[in-house]
Backbone as JSON Lines, residues from 0, in Angstrom:
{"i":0,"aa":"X","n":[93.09,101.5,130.78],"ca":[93.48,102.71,130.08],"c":[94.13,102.31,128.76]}
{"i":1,"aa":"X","n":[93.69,102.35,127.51],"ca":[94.07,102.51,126.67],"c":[94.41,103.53,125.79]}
{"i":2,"aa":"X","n":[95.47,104.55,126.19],"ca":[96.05,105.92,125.72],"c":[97.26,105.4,125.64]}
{"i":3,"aa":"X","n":[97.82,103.99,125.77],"ca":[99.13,104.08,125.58],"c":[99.31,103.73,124.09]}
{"i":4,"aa":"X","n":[98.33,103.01,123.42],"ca":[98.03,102.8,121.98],"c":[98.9,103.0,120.64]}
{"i":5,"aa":"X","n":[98.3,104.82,121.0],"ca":[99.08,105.84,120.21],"c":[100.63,105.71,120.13]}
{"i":6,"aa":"X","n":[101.41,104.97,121.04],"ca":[102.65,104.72,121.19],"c":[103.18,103.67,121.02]}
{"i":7,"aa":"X","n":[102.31,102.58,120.58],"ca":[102.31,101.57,120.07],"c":[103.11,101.19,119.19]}
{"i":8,"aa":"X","n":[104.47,100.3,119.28],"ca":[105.21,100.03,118.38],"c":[104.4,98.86,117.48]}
{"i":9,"aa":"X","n":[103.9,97.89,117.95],"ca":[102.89,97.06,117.63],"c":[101.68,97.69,116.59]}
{"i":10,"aa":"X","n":[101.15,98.5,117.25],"ca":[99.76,99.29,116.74],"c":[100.29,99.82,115.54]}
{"i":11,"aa":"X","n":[101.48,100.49,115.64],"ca":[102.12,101.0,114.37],"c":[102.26,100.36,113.11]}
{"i":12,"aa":"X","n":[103.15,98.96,113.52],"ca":[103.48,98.1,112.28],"c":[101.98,97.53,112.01]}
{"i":13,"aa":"X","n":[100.74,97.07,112.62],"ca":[100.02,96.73,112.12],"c":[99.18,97.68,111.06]}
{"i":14,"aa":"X","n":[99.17,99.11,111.59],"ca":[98.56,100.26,110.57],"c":[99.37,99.82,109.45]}
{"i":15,"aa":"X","n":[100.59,100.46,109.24],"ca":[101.39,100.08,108.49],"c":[101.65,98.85,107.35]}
{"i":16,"aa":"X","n":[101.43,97.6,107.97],"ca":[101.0,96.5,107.53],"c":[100.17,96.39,106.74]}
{"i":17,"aa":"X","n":[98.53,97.08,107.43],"ca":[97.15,96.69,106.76],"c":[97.13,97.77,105.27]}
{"i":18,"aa":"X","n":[98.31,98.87,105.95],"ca":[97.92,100.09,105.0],"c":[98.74,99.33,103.44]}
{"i":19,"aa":"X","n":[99.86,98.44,103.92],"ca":[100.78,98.34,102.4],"c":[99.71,96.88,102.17]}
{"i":20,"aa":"X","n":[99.31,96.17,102.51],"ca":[98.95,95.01,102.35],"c":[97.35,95.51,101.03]}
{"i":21,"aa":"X","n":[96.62,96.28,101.61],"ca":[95.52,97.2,100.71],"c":[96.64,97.89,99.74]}
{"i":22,"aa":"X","n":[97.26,98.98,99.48],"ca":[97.88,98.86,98.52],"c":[97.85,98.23,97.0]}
{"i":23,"aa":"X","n":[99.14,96.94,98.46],"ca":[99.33,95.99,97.17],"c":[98.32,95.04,95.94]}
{"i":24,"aa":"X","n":[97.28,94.97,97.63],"ca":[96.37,94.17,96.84],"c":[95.63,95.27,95.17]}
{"i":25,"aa":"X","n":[95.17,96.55,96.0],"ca":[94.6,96.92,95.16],"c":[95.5,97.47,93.78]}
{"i":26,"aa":"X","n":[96.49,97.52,93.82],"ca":[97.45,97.96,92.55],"c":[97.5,95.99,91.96]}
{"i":27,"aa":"X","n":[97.15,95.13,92.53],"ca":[97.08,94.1,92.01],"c":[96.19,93.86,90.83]}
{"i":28,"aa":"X","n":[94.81,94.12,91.56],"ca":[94.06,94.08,90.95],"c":[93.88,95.04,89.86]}
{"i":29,"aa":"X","n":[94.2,96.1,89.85],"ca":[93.99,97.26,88.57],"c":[95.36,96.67,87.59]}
{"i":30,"aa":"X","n":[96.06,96.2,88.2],"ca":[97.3,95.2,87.0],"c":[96.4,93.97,86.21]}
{"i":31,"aa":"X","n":[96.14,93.3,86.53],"ca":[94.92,91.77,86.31],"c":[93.89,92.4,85.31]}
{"i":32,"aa":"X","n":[93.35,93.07,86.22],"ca":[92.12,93.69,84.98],"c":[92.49,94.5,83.7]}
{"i":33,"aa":"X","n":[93.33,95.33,83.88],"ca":[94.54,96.15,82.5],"c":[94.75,95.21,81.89]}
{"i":34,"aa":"X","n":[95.54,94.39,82.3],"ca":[95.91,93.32,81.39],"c":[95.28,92.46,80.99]}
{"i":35,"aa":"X","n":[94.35,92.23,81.56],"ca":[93.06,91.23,80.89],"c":[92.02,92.11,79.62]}
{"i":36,"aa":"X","n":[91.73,93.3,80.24],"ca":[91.54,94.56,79.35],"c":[92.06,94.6,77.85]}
{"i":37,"aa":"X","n":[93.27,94.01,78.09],"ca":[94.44,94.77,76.54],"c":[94.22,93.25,76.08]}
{"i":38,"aa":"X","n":[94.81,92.14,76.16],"ca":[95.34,91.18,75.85],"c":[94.1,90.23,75.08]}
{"i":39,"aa":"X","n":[93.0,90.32,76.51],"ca":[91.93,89.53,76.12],"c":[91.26,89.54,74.47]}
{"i":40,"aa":"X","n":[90.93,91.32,74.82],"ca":[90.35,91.47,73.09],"c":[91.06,91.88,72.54]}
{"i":41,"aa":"X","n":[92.42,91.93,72.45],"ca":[93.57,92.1,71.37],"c":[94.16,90.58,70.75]}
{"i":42,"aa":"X","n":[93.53,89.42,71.5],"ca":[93.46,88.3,70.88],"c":[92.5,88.22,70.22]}
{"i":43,"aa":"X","n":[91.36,88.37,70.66],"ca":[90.18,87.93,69.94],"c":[90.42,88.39,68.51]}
{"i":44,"aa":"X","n":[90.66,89.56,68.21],"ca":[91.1,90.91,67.15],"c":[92.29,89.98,65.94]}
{"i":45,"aa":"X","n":[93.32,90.18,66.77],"ca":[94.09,89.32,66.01],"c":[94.22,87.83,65.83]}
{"i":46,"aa":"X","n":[93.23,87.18,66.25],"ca":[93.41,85.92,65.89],"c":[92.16,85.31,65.06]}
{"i":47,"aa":"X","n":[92.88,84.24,64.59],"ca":[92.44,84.08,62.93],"c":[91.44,83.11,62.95]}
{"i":48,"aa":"X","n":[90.73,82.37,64.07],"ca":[90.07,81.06,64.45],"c":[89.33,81.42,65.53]}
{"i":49,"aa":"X","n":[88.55,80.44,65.26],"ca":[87.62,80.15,67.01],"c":[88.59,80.52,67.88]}
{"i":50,"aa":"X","n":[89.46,79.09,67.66],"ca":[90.11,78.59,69.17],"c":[90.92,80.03,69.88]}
{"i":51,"aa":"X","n":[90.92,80.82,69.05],"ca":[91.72,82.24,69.41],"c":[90.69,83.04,70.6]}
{"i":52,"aa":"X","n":[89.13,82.89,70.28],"ca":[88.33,83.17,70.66],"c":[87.71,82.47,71.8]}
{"i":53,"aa":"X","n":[87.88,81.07,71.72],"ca":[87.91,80.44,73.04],"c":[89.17,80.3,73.89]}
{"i":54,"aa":"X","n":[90.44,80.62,73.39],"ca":[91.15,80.59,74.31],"c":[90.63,82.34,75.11]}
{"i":55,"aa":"X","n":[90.81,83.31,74.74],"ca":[90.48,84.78,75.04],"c":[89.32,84.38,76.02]}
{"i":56,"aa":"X","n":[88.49,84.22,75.66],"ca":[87.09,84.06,76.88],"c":[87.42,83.16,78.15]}
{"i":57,"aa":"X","n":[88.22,81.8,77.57],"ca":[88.42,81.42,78.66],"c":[89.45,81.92,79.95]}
{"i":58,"aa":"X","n":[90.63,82.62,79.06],"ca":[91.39,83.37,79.87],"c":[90.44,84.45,80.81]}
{"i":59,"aa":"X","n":[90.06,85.2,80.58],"ca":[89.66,86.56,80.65],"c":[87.96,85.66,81.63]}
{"i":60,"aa":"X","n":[88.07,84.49,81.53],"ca":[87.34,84.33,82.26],"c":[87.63,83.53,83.55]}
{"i":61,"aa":"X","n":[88.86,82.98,83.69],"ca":[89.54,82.13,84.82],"c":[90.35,83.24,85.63]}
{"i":62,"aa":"X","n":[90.2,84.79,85.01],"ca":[91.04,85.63,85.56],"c":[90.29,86.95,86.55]}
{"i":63,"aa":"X","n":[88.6,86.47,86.48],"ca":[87.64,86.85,87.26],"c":[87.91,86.79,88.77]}
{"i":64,"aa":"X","n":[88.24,85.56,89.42],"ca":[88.11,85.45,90.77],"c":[89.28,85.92,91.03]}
{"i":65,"aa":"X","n":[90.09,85.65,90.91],"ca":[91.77,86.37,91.16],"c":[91.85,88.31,91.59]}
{"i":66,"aa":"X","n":[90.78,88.45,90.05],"ca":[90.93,89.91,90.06],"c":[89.84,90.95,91.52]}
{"i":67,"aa":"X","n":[88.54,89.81,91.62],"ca":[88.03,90.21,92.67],"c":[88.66,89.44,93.92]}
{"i":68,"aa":"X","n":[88.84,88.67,94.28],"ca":[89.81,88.23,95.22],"c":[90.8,89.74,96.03]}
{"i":69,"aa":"X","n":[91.52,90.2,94.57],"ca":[92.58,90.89,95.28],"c":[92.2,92.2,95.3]}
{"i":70,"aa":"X","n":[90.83,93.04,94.7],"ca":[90.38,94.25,94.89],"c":[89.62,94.14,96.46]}
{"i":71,"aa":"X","n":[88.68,92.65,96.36],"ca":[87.64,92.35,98.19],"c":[89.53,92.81,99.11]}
{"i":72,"aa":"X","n":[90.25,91.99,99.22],"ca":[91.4,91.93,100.09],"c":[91.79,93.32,99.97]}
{"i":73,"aa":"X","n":[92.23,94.23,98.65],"ca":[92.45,95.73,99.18],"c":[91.43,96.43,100.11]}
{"i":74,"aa":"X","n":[90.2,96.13,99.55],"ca":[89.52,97.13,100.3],"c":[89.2,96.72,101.8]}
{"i":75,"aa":"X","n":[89.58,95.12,102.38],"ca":[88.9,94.97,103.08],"c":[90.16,95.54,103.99]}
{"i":76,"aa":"X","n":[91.25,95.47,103.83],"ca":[92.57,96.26,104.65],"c":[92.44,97.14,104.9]}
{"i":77,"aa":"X","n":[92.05,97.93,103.44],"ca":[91.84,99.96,103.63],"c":[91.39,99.9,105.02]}
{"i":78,"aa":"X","n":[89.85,99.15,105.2],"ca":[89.61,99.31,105.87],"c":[90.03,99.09,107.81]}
{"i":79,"aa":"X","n":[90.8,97.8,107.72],"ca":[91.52,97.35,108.6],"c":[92.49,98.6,108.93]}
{"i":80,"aa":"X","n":[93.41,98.85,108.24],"ca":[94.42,100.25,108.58],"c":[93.63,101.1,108.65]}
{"i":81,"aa":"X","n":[92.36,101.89,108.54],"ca":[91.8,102.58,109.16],"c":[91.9,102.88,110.66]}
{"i":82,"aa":"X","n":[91.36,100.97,110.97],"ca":[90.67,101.12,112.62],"c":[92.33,101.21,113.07]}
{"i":83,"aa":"X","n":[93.23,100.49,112.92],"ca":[94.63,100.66,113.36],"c":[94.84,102.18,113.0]}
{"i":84,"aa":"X","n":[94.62,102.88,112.38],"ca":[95.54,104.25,112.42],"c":[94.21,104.88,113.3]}
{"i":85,"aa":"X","n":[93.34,104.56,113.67],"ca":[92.46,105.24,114.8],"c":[93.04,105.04,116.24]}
{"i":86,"aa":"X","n":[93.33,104.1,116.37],"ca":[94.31,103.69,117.78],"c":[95.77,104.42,117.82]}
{"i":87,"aa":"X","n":[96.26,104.74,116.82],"ca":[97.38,105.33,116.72],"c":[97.22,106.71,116.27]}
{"i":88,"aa":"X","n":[96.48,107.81,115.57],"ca":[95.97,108.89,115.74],"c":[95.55,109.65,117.0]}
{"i":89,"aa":"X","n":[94.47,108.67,117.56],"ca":[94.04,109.4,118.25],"c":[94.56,109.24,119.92]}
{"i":90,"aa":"X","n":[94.44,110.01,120.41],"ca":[94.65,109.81,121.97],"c":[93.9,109.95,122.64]}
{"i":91,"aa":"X","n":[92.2,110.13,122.43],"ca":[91.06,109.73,122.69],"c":[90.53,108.64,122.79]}
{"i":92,"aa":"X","n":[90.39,107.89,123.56],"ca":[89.82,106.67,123.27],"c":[88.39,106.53,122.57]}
{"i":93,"aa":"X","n":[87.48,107.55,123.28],"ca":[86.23,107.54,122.62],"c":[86.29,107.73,121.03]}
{"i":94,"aa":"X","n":[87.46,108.38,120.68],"ca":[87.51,108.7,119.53],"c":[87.88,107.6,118.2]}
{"i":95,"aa":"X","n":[88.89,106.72,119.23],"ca":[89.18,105.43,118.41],"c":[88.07,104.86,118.59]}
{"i":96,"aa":"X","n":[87.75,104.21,119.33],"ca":[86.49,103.54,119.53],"c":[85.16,103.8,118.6]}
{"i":97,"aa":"X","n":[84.93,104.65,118.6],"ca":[83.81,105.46,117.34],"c":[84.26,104.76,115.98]}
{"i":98,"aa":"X","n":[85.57,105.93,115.19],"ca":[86.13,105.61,114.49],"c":[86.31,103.73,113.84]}
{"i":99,"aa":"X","n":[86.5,102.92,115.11],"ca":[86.48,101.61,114.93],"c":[85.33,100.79,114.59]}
{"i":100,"aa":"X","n":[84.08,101.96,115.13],"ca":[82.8,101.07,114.97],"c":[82.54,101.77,113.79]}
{"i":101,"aa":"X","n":[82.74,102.51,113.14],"ca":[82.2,103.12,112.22],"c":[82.79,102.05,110.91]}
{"i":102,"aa":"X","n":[84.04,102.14,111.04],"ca":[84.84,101.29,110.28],"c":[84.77,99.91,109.7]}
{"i":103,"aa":"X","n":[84.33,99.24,111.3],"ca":[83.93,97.83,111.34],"c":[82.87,97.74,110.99]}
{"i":104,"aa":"X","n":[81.44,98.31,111.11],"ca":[80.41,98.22,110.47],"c":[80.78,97.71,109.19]}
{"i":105,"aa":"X","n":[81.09,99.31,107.8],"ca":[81.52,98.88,106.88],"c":[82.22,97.77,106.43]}
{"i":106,"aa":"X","n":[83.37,97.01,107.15],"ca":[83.51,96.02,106.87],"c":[82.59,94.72,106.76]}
{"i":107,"aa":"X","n":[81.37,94.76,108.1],"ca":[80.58,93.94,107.5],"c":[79.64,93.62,106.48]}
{"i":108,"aa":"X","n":[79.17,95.06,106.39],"ca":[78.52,95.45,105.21],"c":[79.21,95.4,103.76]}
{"i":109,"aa":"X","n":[80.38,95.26,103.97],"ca":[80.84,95.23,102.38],"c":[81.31,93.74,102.14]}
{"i":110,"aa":"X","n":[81.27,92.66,102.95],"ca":[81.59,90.91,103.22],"c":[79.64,91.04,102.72]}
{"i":111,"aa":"X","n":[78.7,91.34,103.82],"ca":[76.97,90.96,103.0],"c":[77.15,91.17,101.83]}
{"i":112,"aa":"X","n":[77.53,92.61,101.27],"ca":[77.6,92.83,99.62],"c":[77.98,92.04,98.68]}
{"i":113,"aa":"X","n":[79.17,91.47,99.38],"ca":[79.7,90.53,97.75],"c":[78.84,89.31,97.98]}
{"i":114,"aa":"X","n":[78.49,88.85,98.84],"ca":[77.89,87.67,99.54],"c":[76.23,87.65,98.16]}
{"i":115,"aa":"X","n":[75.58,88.97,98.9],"ca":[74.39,88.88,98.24],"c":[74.45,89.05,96.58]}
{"i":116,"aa":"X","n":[75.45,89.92,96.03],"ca":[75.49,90.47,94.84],"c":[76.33,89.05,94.59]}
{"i":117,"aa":"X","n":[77.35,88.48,94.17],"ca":[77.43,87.05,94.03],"c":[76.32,85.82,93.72]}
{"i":118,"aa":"X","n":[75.3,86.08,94.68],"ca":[74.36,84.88,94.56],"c":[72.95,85.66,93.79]}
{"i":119,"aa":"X","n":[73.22,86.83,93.33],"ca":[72.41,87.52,92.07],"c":[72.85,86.52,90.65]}
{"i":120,"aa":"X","n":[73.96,86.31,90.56],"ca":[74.92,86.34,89.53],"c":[75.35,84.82,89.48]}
{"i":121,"aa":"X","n":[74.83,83.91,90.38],"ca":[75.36,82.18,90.65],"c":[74.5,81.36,89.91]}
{"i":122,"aa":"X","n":[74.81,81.08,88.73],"ca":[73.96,80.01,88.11],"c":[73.58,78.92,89.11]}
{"i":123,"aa":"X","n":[72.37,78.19,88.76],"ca":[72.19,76.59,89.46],"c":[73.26,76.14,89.11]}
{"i":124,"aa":"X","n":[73.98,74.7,90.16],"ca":[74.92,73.92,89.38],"c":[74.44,73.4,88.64]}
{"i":125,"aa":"X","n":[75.43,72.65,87.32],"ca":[75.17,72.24,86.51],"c":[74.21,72.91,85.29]}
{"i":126,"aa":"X","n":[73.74,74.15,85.49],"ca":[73.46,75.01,84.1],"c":[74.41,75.26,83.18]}
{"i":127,"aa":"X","n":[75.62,75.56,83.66],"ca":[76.61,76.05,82.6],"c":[78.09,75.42,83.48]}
{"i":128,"aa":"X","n":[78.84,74.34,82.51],"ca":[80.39,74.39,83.48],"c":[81.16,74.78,82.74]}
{"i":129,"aa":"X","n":[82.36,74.31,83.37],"ca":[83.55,75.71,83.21],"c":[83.93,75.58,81.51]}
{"i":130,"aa":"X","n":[83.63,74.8,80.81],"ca":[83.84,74.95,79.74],"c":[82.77,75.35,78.32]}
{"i":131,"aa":"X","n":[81.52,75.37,79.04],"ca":[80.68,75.18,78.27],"c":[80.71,77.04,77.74]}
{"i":132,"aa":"X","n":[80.39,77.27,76.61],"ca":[79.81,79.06,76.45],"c":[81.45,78.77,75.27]}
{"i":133,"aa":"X","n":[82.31,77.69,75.29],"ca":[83.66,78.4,74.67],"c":[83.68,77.64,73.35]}
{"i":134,"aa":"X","n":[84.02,76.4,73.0],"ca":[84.38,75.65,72.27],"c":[82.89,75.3,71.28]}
{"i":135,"aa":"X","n":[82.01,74.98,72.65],"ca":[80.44,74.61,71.58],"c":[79.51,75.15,71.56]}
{"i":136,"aa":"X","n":[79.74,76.87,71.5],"ca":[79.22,77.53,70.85],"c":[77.81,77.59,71.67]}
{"i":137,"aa":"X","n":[77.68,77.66,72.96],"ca":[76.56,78.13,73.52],"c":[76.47,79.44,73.87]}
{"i":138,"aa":"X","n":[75.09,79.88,74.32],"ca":[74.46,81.5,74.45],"c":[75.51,82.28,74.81]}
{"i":139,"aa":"X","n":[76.53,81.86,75.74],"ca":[77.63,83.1,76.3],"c":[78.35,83.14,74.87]}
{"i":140,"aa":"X","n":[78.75,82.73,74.34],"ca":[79.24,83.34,72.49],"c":[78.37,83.75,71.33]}
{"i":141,"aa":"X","n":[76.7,83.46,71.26],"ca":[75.81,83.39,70.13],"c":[75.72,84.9,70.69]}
{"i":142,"aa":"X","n":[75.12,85.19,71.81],"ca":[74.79,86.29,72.83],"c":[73.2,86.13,72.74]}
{"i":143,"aa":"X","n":[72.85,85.12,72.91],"ca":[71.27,84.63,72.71],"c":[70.96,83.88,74.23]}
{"i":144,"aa":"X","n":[70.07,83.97,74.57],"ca":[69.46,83.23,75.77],"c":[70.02,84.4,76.8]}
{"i":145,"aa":"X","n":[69.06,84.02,78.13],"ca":[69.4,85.09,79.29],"c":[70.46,84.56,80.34]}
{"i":146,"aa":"X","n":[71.41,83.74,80.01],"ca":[72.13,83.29,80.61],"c":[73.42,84.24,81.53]}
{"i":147,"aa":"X","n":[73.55,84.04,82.84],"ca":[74.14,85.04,83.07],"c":[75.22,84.58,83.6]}
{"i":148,"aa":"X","n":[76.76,84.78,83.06],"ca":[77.71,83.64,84.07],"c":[78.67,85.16,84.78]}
{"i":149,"aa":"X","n":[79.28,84.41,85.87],"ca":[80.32,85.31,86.31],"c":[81.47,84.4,86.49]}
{"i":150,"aa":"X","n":[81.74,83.29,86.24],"ca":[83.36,82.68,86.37],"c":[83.27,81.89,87.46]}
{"i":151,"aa":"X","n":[82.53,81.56,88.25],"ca":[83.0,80.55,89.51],"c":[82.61,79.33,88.31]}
């Protein structure tokens, strides 16, 4: 019998938990990207040299994984405090249970997503490294060639 759930001091702090933990993450990430937003091309703008321009790209480009890092981790909680506030909502079990599969699905489906959409976007190694596109002036600055980087 799982109806005692709902009364769950446990079940509680974990809703609770998953719910501030998504949150934080996701007010993280909309901070990271704002500020990468303002700063990035407000250097480029005001500064008087390349190196103004390769520092800006490179920032704004080492600040990619961080920023998806902590939006994947909000959403993947949302979803976590979901299935926890289904155990603690409901006093149905069938009802949590549903609710949980419905939930958990989406979670796997949104781990395939970044998985597949990621390896859209993954150069071969050694096509482009972490410095190349900044200082010597290859396709990611000319905006020539079909080169497509995302920051790993």
């Amino acid at each position: 019998d799982l109806s005692g759930y709902s009364d769950s001091v446990a079940m509680q702090l974990s809703f609770y938990t998953a719910a501030s933990l998504s949150m934080g993450c996701s007010l993280l990430s909309v901070l990271q990207a704002t500020l990468c937003n303002v700063w990035g091309p407000g250097l480029l703008i005001m500064g008087d040299d390349e190196d103004h321009m390769a520092q800006a790209v490179a920032g704004m480009r080492s600040m990619q994984k961080y920023i998806l890092a902590s939006f994947s981790l909000g959403v993947f909680f949302l979803h976590i405090s979901g299935i926890f506030y289904a155990w603690v909502a409901f006093s149905n079990e069938s009802n949590s249970v549903m609710v949980s599969t419905v939930l958990g699905t989406f979670v796997v489906l949104f781990i395939s997503v970044v998985f597949n959409v990621n390896n859209l976007f993954t150069l071969p190694e050694g096509v482009l490294d972490h410095g190349a596109g900044v200082n010597n002036q290859t396709p990611l600055l000319q905006g020539g060639g079909g080169n497509v980087y995302h920051g790993r």
